[in-house]
C-alpha angles and dihedrals in degrees: 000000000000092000087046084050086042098044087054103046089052095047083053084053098048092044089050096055082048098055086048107053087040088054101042086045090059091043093060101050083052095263121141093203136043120247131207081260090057099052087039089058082040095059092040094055097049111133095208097044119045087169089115098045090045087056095042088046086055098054085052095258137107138213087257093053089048089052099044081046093055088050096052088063091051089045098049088050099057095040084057098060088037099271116124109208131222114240113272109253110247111138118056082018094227120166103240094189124053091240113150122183123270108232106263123046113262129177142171131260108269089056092057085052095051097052090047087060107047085041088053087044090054089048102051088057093043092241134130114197116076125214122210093242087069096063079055090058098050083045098055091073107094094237081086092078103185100034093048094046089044087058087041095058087046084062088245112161099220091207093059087033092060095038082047086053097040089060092045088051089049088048084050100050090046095064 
């Protein structure tokens, strides 16, 4: 009973560093809300849980080239309607724009979609830790927009990405 009260409260604590470094991600690229991009650069820059990046490096790409990937998209939208867009921060990881949270945590849509779909995916194996990888795998499915065009201009085949990630979250559950 104590290791199942353990697990749990460390998989809170997981998912609320999460929620945090997706948030502050989208705070600092001007966005209100966290994305499914957010929570996916999120998962790949957790500093207890390189599953994800492990599963991106073995599909020849890195955090950075997700993220430039991602901005591209943004990029592309805005010159299209005659913006032209500011890089995303990455690197230093400075906020450009004096956005603070708001209190609770809101997200968009695709977040919440994101979350129900790894969740659904825990329960359906009867676990209750999460590994980053697995945030990789949800958002392998194509209703994730930006993150699945971001993997396809990587030239990420989403098919090898989610079996890749599928074999890092076994390895994970097996620990």
């Amino acid at each position: 009973m104590f290791k199942s009260l353990t697990q749990k409260f460390r998989a809170m604590g997981s998912l609320a560093n999460l929620f945090k470094e997706a948030e502050r991600i989208a705070l600092a690229e001007g966005q209100v809300e966290p994305g499914a991009e957010h929570m996916g650069m999120a998962a790949l820059t957790m500093p207890d849980d390189d599953s994800a990046r492990r599963v991106l490096s073995l599909q020849g790409a890195s955090p950075e080239a997700f993220w430039d990937a991602v901005g591209q998209q943004y990029s592309d939208a805005l010159r299209s309607v005659g913006v032209e867009a500011p890089a995303l921060v990455h690197q230093d990881n400075t906020a450009t724009i004096a956005l603070k949270p708001r209190g609770l945590y809101k997200s968009s849509e695709s977040t919440k979609d994101l979350l129900d779909a790894v969740t659904a995916s825990n329960k359906l194996a009867g676990k209750t830790a999460f590994s980053a990888a697995e945030f990789i795998l949800g958002a392998t499915n194509p209703k994730f927009g930006v993150v699945a065009r971001a993997f396809d201009r990587l030239g990420i085949d989403r098919e090898e990405l989610a079996a890749a990630a599928r074999t890092e979250i076994a390895k994970h559950n097996s620990n």
